[in-house]
C-alpha positions as CSV (number, residue, x, y, z in Angstrom):
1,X,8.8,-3.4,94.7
2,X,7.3,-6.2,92.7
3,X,5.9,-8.8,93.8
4,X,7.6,-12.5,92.9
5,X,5.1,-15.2,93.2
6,X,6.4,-18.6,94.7
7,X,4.2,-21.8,93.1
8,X,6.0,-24.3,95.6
9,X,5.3,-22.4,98.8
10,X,1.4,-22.0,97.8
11,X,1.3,-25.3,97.0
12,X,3.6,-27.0,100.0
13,X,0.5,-25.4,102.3
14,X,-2.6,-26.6,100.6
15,X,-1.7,-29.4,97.8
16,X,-1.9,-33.2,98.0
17,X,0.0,-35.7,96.8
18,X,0.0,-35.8,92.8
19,X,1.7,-38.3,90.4
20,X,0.8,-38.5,86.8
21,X,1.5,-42.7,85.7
22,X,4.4,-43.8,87.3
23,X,6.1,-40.6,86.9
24,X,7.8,-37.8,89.8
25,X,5.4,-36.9,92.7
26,X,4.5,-33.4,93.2
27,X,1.9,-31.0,94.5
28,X,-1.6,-30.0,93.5
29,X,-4.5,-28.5,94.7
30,X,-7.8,-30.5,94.3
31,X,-11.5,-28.7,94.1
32,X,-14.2,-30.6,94.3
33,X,-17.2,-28.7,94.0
34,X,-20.6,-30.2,93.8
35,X,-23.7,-28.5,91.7
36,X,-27.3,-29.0,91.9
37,X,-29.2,-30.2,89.0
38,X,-31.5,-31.4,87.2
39,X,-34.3,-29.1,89.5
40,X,-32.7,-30.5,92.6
41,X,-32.7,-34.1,91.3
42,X,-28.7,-34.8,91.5
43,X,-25.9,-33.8,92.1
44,X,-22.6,-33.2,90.1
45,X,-19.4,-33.1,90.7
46,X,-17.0,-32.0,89.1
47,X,-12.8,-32.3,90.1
48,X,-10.6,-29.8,89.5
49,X,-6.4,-30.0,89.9
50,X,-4.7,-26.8,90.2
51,X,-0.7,-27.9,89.6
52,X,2.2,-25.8,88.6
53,X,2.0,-26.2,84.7
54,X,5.9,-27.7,84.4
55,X,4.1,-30.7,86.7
56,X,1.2,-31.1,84.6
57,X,2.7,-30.3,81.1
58,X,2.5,-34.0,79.7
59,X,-1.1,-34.4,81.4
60,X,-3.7,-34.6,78.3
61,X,-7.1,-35.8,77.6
62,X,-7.3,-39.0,78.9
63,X,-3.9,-39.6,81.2
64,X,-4.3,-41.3,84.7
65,X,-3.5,-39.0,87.2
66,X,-3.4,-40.3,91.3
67,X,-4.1,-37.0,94.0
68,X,-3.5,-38.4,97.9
69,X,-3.6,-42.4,95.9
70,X,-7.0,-42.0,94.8
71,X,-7.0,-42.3,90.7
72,X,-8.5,-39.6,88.3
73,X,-8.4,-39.3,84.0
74,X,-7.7,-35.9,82.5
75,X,-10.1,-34.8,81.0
76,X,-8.7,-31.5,80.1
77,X,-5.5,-29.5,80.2
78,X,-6.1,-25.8,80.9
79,X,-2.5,-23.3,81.5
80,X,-4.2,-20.0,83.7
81,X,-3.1,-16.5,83.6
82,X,0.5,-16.4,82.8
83,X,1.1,-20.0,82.9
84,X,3.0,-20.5,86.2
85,X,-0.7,-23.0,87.3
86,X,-2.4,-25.0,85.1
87,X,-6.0,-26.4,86.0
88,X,-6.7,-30.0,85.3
89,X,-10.7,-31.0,84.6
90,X,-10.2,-34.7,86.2
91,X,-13.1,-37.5,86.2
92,X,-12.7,-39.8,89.4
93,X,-12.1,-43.5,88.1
């Protein structure tokens, strides 16, 4: 039996809020993972949307992007795997 992946139900559980301008609402996933650098001197973050690529197909460098009403810019536009999810490099405005 194979097994049929389901986007929205991965997504309904973990995502926030998304909206790309003034467009639809839909779900995403947002990483924000922090790095040391600079030999311990700062910190970087860097934001990371995971969306279902139809959500995000418009999204390119540059684009405003809101996740949970807090406002991002694309930075880049990456499809993963297969192309159901696309990750999104986002800088926090």
């Amino acid at each position: 039996m194979a097994f049929v992946a389901t986007p929205n139900a991965f997504l309904s559980d973990f995502g926030g809020t998304c909206q790309i301008g003034s467009g639809s609402t839909f779900k995403g996933i947002l990483d924000a993972g922090a790095e040391v650098v600079g030999g311990g001197m700062a910190v970087s973050r860097e934001y990371l949307l995971i969306a279902k690529t139809s959500d995000v197909s418009s999204a390119t460098r540059g684009t405003a992007l809101t996740v949970d009403s807090v406002s991002y810019t694309v930075r880049e536009n990456m499809p993963v795997d297969d192309a159901t999810f696309s990750e999104l490099l986002l800088s926090k405005v």
